[in-house]
N, C-alpha and C positions, 0 to 999 in steps of 0.2 A: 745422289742424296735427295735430289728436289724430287725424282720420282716414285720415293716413299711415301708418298703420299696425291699420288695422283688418284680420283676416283675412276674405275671405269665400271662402268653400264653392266647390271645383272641382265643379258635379255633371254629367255626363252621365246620359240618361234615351233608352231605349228600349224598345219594345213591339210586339207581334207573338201573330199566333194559330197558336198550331199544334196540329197534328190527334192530339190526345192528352188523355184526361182527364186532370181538374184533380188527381188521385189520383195517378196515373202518372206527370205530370209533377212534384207534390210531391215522390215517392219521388225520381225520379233526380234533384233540384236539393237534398233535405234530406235525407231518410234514407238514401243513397248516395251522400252526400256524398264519403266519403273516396276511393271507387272512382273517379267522375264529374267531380273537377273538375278533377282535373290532362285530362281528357282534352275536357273544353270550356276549360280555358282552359291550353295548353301551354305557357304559361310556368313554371306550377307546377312545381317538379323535386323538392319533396319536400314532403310533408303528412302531419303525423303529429298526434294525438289526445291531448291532454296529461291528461286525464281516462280514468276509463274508465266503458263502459256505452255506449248507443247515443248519437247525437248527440240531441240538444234542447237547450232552455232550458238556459243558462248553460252546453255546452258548451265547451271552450277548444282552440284547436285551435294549432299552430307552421306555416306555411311556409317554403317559401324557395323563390323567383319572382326570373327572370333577366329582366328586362324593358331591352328593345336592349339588350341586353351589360352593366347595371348587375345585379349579384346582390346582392337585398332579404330580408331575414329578419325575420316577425313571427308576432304573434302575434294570433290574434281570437276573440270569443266571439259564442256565438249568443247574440245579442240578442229577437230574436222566434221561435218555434218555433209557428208556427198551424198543425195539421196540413190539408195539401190546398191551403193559401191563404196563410201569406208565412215567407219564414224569411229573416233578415235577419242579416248579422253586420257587426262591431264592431272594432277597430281595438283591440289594448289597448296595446300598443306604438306603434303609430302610429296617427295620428289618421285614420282611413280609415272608410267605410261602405260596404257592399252590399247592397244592398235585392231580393228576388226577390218580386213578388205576384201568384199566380195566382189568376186570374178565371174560371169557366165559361161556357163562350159555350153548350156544348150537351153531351150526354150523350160526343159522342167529340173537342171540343177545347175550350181555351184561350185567353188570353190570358194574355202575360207581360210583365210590366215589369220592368225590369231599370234601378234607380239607383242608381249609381256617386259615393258622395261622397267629393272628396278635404278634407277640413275645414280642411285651413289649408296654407299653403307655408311649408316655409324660406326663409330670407331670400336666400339666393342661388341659388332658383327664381324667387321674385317678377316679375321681368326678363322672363322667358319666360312668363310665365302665358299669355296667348295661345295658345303652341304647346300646353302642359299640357290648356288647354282641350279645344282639337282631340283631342290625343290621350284624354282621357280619354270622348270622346264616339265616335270611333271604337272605345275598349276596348267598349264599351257595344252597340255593331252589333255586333262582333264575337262577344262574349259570348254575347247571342240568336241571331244567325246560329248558333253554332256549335254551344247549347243545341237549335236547332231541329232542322238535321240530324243529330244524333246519335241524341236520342228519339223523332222520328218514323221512323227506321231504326228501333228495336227495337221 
């Protein structure tokens, strides 16, 4: 009975090498953050920088993401800032994670992982979890897919 109601973790998780130092692709996923990510992930329609100074560690950053026709406003901090190798953010408002860890495969590419945690549902998602699933694993293709072709264009 006590485990009707245990939350556990939406995560989608995906990975890909692409033809770009592990340097280059840090910049444009962390230190170009503000520029870069409404433009890999277009739902963002506004991102602004609740601190000032460049992003890192304990940055706090506001969105607001129209995902299918629901518009979402939070807030998140960088959680990890490893220069070249992961920058991860935080959900402070909502219980969300994003994880980016890049790998050097060789002097001109990468690997990147890209997990997507949603940490817990409302209660009147629960129902749908399934679909959440799916979608959250598609955001995740999506993500790198579109992280891919943008940096290996520049």
């Amino acid at each position: 009975m006590l485990g009707l109601f245990k939350d556990t973790p939406v995560i989608g998780k995906t990975s890909t090498i692409i033809q770009v130092s592990n340097e280059k692709l840090f910049d444009f996923i962390g230190v170009n953050l503000l520029d870069n990510y409404p433009r890999w992930s277009p739902e963002v329609k506004e991102l602004e920088k609740m601190i000032d100074g460049p992003i890192m560690l304990g940055t706090i950053c506001r969105q607001v993401r129209i995902d299918q026709g629901n518009r979402t406003e939070s807030t998140f901090k960088v959680k990890f800032f490893d220069l070249g190798a992961r920058i991860c953010f935080e959900g402070v408002s909502n219980p969300y994670r994003c994880d980016y860890v890049i790998e050097s495969i060789s002097v001109s590419s990468s690997r990147l992982t890209f997990v997507f945690e949603l940490l817990s549902l409302d209660l009147h998602v629960r129902p749908f979890e399934k679909l959440v699933r799916i979608a959250v694993q598609d955001g995740t293709e999506r993500t790198v897919r579109n992280i891919k072709k943008l940096v290996e264009v520049e």
